[in-house]
N, C-alpha and C positions, 0 to 999 in steps of 0.2 A: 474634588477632582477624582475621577474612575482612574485606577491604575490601571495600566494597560496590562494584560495575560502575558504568562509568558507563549513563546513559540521557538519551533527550530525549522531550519531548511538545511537540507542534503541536496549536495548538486554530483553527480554522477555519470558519467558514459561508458554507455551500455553499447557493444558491439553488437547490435542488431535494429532493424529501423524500424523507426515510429510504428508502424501495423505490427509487426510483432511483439513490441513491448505491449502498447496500449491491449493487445488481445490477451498479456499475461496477465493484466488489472483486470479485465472485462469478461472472460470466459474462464465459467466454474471450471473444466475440466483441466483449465491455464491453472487457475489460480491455485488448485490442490498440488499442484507440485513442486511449488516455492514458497507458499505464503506460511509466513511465522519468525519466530525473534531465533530458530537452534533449530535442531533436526531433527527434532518432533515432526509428530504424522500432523497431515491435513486429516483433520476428520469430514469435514463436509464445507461445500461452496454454495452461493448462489447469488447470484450478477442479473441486474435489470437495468443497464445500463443506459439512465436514457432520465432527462429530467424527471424527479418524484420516482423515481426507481427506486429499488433498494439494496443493498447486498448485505450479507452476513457470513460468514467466517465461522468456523470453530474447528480450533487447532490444538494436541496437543505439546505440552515442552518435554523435554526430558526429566524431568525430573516429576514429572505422572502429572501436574494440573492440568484443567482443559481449561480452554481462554473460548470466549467465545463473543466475537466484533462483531458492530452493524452497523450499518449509517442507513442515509438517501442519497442520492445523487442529486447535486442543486448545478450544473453543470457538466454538456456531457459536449465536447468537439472531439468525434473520431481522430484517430491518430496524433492527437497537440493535447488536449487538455479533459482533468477529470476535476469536478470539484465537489467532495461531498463531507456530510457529517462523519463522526465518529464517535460513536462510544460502547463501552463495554456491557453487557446484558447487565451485570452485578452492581455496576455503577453509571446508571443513564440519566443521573443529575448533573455527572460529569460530561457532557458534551463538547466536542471540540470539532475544530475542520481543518481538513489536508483540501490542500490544494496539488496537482501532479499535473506538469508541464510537461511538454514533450517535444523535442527541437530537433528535427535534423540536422547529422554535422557529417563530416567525410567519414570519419569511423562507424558510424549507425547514428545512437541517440545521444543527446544531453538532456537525462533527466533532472527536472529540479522538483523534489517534495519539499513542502511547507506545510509544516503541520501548526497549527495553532489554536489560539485558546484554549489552553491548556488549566487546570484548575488551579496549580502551583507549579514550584520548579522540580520540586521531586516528578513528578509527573512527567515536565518533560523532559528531563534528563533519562528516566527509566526507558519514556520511547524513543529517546535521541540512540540509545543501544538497541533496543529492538528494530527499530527502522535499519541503523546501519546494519546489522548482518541481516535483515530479509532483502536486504537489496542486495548483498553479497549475495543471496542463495537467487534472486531474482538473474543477476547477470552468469552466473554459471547455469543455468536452467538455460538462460539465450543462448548458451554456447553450446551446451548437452543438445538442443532442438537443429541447430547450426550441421551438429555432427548425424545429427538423426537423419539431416535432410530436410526437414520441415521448414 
């Protein structure tokens, strides 16, 4: 019998609606200004949002490491849903997949991530903290854009 991976889900509301969140996931220029686990710099983005697309990430923490993310996109529904791979350049035997739903609610959004297949529980416990605070810096960035006007 296959044990099953671990995974985790975050479910969230983000006071800004579905097109603006989805364009924080899908546009580099979105993405470099919240994506990461601390307040470390975005170093660089790049988003092809779109079945067999790709994106890549490279961030870094405060504490000087650079991380650097990529996947594909294996599902792409403007403003509801993104589903793609995940994994690290240094470790891409590790593969895993989020899934990121998108729901209208009277506040803005109810986002829900699932991240899974995970290669053990360290794993995902490490991104269950990285995830929660880049969504932290994800819904203050909705609010910083909110105040900008945008």
């Amino acid at each position: 019998m296959t044990q099953e991976k671990p995974s985790l889900t975050i479910v969230r509301r983000i006071k800004a609606p579905p097109a603006r969140v989805y364009a924080a996931w899908t546009r580099p220029e979105l993405m470099v200004r919240w994506w990461g686990p601390d307040a470390g710099p975005v170093l660089s983005a790049e988003a092809d949002p779109r079945v067999g697309g790709r994106f890549r990430v490279v961030f870094q923490t405060l504490d000087g490491e650079t991380h650097d993310c990529r996947g594909e996109y294996l599902e792409v529904e403007a403003d509801r849903k993104l589903v793609f791979t995940w994994e690290w350049v240094t470790l891409p035997e590790r593969r895993s997949q989020v899934t990121l739903g998108l729901r209208p609610i009277e506040e803005g959004t109810e986002l829900t991530l699932t991240h899974a297949q995970f290669f053990d529980e360290a794993a995902r416990d490490a991104h269950r903290g990285g995830w929660g605070t880049a969504l932290d810096k994800l819904d203050a960035f909705m609010a910083r854009l909110e105040d900008e006007g945008n």
